[in-house]
C-alpha positions, 0 to 999 in steps of 0.5 A, spaced: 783 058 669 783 065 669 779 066 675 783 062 679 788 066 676 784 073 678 784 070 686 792 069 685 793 076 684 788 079 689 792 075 694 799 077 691 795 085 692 795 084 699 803 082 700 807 088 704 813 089 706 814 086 714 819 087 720 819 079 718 821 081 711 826 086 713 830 081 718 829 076 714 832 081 707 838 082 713 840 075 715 837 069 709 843 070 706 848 068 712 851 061 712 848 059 719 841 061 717 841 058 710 844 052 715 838 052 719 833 054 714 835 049 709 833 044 714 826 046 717 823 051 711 820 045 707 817 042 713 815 048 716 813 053 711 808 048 707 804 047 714 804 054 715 802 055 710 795 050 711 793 053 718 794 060 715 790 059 709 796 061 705 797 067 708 803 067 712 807 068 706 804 075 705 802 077 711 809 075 716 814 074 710 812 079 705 815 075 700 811 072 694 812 064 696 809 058 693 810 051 695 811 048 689 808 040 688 812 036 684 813 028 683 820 025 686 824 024 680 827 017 682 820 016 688 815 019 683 812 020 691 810 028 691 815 033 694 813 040 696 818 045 697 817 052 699 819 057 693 819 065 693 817 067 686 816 072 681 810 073 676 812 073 668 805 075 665 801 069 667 807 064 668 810 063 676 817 063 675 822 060 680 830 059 681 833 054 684 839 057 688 838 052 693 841 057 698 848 058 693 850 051 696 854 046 692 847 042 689 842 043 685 835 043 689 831 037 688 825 040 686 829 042 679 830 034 678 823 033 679 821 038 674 826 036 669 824 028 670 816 031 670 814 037 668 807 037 670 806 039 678 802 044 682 803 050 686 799 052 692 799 060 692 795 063 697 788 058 698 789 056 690 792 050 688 794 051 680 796 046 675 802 048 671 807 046 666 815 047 668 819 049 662 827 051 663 828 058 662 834 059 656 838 064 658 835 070 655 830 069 659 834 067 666 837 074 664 831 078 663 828 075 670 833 075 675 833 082 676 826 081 679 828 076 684 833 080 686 828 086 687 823 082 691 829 078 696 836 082 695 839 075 698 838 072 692 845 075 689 849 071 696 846 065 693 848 066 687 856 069 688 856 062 692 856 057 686 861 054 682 854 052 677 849 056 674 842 056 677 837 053 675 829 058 673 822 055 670 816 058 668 810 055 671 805 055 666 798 054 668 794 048 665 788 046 665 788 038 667 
């Protein structure tokens, strides 16, 4: 696991900030963006990420993106869904904002439900195991998110319910 874990960090190293990056820092947070992203990004980004081996999110976005693999929590059927994320040590931490809409996203259903899911990052496909963040941690990783996409804080201005973030820890399945 390790090594895998080693080959993610060599392809989180080659992620820089992009004209992509910068416009999408600007207009992800507007409402008619998140209107269209919110319907196109888990369809799109998923098989961007598969013709490009994992490199459009690095190399266009700029952001440190994974398409997490969870179980439907009522189908039981896989979901993929496009996430930025941040690092805590070895774990991929993630926060479902769902663009500051009224709903959680499904995923974090699907990981309470079944916390056991993968994550593709780059050309690697890691087990993980999802564990809630309590609050402490949720405070003292927020800020990461906001460093890496400013529209994070809109998101979150826009909610009437907290959001929810998990720990992925790597497993080995």
């Amino acid at each position: 696991m390790h090594a895998q874990l080693d080959r993610v960090a060599a392809y989180e190293a080659g992620r820089r900030t992009t004209v992509v990056n910068r416009v999408l820092q600007r207009v992800g947070p507007t409402r008619p963006f998140v209107a269209v992203y919110r319907r196109l990004g888990p369809r799109i980004d998923p098989w961007l990420n598969r013709v490009t081996r994992g490199k459009a999110a690095t190399k266009i976005y700029g952001f440190p993106a994974l398409i997490l693999v969870s179980n439907g929590a009522r189908s039981g059927k896989p979901r993929t869904s496009p996430l930025v994320y941040v690092r805590d040590g070895d774990d991929f931490v993630v926060v479902g904002t769902n663009f500051g809409t009224e709903h959680h996203p499904g995923w974090t259903y699907n990981l309470d439900a079944e916390p056991n899911a993968e994550i593709v990052v780059g050309e690697e496909t890691v087990a993980v195991t999802a564990a809630r963040a309590d609050t402490a941690t949720f405070d003292r990783l927020w800020p990461a998110f906001v460093t890496v996409y400013a529209g994070m804080t809109k998101y979150r201005e826009r909610l009437d319910r907290e959001a929810r973030m998990y720990l992925l820890h790597p497993t080995v399945r």
